[in-house]
N, C-alpha and C positions, 0 to 999 in steps of 0.2 A: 504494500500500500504506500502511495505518497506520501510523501511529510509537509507540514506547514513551510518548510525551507523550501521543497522543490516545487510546489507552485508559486511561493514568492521569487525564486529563480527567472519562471515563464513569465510571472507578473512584471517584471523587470526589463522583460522585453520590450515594454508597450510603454513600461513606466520607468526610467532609472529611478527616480525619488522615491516609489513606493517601500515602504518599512512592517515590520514588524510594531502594531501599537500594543496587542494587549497577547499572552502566550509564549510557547515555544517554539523553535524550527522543527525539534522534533517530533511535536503531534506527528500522529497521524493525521489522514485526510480521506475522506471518502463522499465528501460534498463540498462544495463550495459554493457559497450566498452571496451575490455581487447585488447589492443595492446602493439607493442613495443617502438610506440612513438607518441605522437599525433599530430599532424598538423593543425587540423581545430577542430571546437568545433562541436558536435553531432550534427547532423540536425532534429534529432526528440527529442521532447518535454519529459522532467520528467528524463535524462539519467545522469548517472554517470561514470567515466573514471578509469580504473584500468590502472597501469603502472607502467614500473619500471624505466621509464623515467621522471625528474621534467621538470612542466614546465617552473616553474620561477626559473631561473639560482640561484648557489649559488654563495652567495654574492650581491645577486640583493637587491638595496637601494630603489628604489621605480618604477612603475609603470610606465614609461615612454612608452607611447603609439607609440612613434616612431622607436622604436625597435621591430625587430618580435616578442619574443617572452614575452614581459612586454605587447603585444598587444594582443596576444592570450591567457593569462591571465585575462587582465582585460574583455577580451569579454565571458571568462567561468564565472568570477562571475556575469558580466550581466545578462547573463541566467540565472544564478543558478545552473552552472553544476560544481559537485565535483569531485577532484581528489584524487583516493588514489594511494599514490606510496607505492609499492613494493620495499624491502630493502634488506640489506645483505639475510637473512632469504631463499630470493626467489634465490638469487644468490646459496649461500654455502652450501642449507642441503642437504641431501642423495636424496631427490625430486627435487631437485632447478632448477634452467637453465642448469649448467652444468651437472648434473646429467643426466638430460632428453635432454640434446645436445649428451650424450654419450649413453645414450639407443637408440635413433634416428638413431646412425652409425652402431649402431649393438658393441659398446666396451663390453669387458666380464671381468669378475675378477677387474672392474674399482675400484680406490681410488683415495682420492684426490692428485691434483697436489701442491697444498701449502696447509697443514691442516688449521685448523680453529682458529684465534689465539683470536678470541675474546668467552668468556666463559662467562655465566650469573651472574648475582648478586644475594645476596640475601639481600632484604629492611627489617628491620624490626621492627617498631612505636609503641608506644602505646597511642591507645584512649579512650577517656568518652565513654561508652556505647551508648550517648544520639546522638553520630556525628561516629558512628562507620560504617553506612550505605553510609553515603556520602562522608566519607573518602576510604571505598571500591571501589565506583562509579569513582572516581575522579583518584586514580591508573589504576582502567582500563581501562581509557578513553585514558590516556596517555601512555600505552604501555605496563603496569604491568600484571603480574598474567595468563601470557598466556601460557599452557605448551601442545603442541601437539592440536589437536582437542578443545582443552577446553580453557574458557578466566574465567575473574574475580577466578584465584587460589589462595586461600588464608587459611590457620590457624591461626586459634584463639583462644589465651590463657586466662582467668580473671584472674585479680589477683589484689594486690592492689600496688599504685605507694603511693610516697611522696615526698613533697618540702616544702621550709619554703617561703613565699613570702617573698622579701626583698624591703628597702626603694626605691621607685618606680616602682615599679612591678603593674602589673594589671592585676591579676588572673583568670582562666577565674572558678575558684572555691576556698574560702577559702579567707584569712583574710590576709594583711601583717603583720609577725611578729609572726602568728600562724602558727605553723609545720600541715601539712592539710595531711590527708590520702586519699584519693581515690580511687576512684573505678573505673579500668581502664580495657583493652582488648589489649595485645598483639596480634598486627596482623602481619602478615610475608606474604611474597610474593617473586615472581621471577623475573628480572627485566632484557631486554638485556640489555649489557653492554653499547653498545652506545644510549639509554633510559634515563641514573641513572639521564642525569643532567636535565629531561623534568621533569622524575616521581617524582624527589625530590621537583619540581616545584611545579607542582601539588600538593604534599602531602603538602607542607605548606602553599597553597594556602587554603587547603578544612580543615585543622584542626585548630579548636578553642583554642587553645591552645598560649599561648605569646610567649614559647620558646617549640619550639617541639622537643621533644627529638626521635633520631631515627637512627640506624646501618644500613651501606652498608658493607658487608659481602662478601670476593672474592667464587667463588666455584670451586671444583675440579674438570676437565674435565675426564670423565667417560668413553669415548671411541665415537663411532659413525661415521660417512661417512662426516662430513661435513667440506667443507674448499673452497678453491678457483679451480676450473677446475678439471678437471680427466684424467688420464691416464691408460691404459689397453688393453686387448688384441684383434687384429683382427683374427678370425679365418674363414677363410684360410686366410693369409695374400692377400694383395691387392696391385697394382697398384697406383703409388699416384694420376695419372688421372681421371682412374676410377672412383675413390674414391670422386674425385674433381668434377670429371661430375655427378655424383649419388645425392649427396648433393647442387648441382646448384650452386659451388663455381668454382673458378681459382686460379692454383697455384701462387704462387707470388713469391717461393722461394723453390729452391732446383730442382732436376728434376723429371718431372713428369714420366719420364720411370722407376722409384725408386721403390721398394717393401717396403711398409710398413705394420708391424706387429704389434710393439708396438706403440699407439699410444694417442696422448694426447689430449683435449680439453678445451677450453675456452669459455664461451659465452660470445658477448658483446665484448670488445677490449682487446686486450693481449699484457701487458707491458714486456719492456727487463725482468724484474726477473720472471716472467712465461716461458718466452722462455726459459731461465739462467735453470730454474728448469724442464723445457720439455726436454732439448738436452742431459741430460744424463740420461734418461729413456724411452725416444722413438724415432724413423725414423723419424715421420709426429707430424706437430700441426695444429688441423681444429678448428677455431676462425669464428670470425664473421669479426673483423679488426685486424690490426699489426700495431702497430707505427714504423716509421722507424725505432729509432734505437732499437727495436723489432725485426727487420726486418734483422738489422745488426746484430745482436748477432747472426739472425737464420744461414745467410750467413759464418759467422766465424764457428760457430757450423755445419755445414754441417745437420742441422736439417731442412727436407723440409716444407713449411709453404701455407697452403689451405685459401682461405679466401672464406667464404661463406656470409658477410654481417650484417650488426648488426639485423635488425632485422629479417634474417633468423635464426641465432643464438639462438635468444631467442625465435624460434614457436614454438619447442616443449615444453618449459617450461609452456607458454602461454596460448597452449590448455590443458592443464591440472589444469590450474589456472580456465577458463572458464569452464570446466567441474567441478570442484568442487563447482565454487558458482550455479550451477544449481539446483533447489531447485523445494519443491514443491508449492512454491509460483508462483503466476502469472509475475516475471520478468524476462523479454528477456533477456540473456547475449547472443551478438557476439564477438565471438573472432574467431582464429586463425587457429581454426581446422576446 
C-alpha cells in the first residue's frame, strides 16, 4: 500500500510547495480526499486529505478541543489521517487555481493579474560522502529539489574542503590544531522561497558536521505564467448575468445588464489590490469571495464583481489535482470532478 510520503511525492509534481500539515509520511494510504476544505475527518479507514485549506489555524498554540477547528485536528491525528496542504505552487502556476478558474470561463490570451513575486533559491552544502544520502533524503523531505514532474533535484560536485579545528571545536573528522583536508561533495539544489527557512532546518539537522557550511543563492526569474489570478479575453463578449448564472455565482457588484469582455479572475478571496489591479484591465472580476473593502474599490472602480464561492472557485483546480494523483496503484482519490 502507498504511504502518505509517496503521494505527496506525485503531489509534488503539480505542486512543488505542497507539504505535509497534519501526520506522517508513513501512513499508509488507501484513499485520498482532494477538497476545498475539510469539515469532518474521512469516514473510511487508511484515507489521506489533500487541500489547500489548513486545518489548524495559523498561529494556533495548542490543541484546545473546545474550539472547532483545534477539534477536528486533534480527531485527524486520532485516526491517523494526514493532511497535505496545497500552497502558493497550486495557487500561482500556469496550472494553478486560477489558471484552471480561467480555462473553466472559457478566458483566452489569459496572464497573470499580479505576477509572481516570489522566485526560487538556490541551496548549496557540502558533505562527507559517508552522510551525502541522508542529507539528500532530509532536503527533500522538507520541500527541496523539486523542479516540474520531478522531486529529490540535485548536482553533485567532489572535491576537496579544508578547516583547521580550533580550541574547542569537535570535528566531526581530523584533529584540533591540525589543518584536515577532506573529502567532500558539493550538492546544490532548488528551494521555494518560502521553504529556505524549513530546508535550512533540515539540512542542519541531517548533517554531521559542527558548523555546516552552506549558500542561499537569489535566482533570476526566466519568464512563465505564474502569479496571482488572471485576466483575459471573452470571446464573444458576455452578459455579466449570464456569465454569473453559467458559473453558479451572483453579482455583488456593478450591473448585471453590463457586457463584459475583458475579464479577470481570482480563486479563493480577492483582496482590495487584486481588485486595484483588475479595474484597469477588465469590465468583470469572477472570484470565489470579495472582502468589503474589495468590494468598495470595485464600487469606486465601476469594475463589476461575480462571486461564485470559495470552494466553487477552487473545483477546477481540484479536479485536476485529483486527476493527477490517479495512479496505477490500487488508491481511491475522490475529488471534485
Amino acid at each position: 500500500m502507498p504511504t502518505v510520503g509517496d503521494i505527496l511525492l506525485r503531489l509534488q509534481g503539480i505542486d512543488p510547495t505542497a507539504h505535509i500539515h497534519l501526520g506522517s509520511r508513513a501512513t499508509p494510504v488507501a484513499r485520498v480526499l482532494v477538497t476545498p476544505q475539510l469539515t469532518a475527518p474521512p469516514a473510511a479507514p487508511d484515507s489521506m486529505v489533500v487541500s489547500p485549506r489548513p486545518v489548524i489555524p495559523l498561529g494556533c498554540a495548542s490543541l484546545n478541543e473546545d474550539a472547532p477547528l483545534p477539534r477536528l485536528a486533534a480527531e485527524l491525528v486520532r485516526r491517523s489521517v494526514a493532511v497535505c496542504l496545497l500552497g502558493s505552487g497550486f495557487l500561482e502556476s500556469p496550472e494553478g487555481a486560477h489558471g484552471a478558474l480561467a480555462d473553466a470561463i472559457g478566458l483566452v490570451n489569459a496572464v497573470p493579474l499580479v505576477p509572481a513575486a516570489s522566485i526560487p533559491r538556490k541551496l548549496v552544502t557540502f558533505v562527507p560522502p559517508a552522510a551525502l544520502q541522508a542529507v539528500t533524503e532530509a532536503l527533500a523531505a522538507a520541500g527541496a529539489g523539486v523542479i516540474g514532474r520531478y522531486s529529490h533535484c540535485t548536482f553533485r560536485g567532489a572535491g576537496t574542503g579544508t578547516y583547521l579545528p580550533l580550541e574547542g571545536a569537535e570535528p566531526y573528522a581530523g584533529e584540533v590544531g591540525r589543518l584536515e583536508e577532506a573529502e567532500e561533495v558539493r550538492l546544490e539544489t532548488v528551494v521555494p522561497a518560502h521553504l529556505v527557512p524549513r530546508v535550512v532546518s533540515a539540512l542542519l539537522a541531517a548533517h554531521p558536521y559542527e558548523e555546516v557550511a552552506y549558500d542561499v543563492y537569489p535566482l533570476v526569474a526566466t519568464g512563465g505564467a505564474g502569479g496571482v489570478g488572471r485576466v483575459g479575453e471573452l470571446k464573444p463578449p458576455r452578459f455579466v448575468a449570464d456569465l454569473a448564472r453559467d458559473a453558479g455565482g451572483s453579482v455583488v457588484a456593478g450591473q448585471p445588464a453590463a457586457t463584459a469582455e475583458r475579464v479577470a479572475v481570482v480563486a479563493g478571496a480577492a483582496t482590495a489590490p487584486m481588485v486595484e489591479a483588475a479595474a484597469g484591465r477588465a469590465q468583470l472580476l469572477l472570484t470565489g469571495r470579495a472582502s468589503d473593502q474589495a468590494l468598495y474599490v470595485a464600487a469606486v472602480a465601476g469594475l463589476s464583481v461575480v462571486e461564485v464561492g470559495y470552494d466553487m472557485s477552487m473545483r477546477p483546480a481540484l479536479a485536476r489535482v485529483a486527476k493527477h494523483l490517479r495512479g496505477p496503484d490500487a488508491v481511491e482519490v475522490i475529488g471534485p470532478d
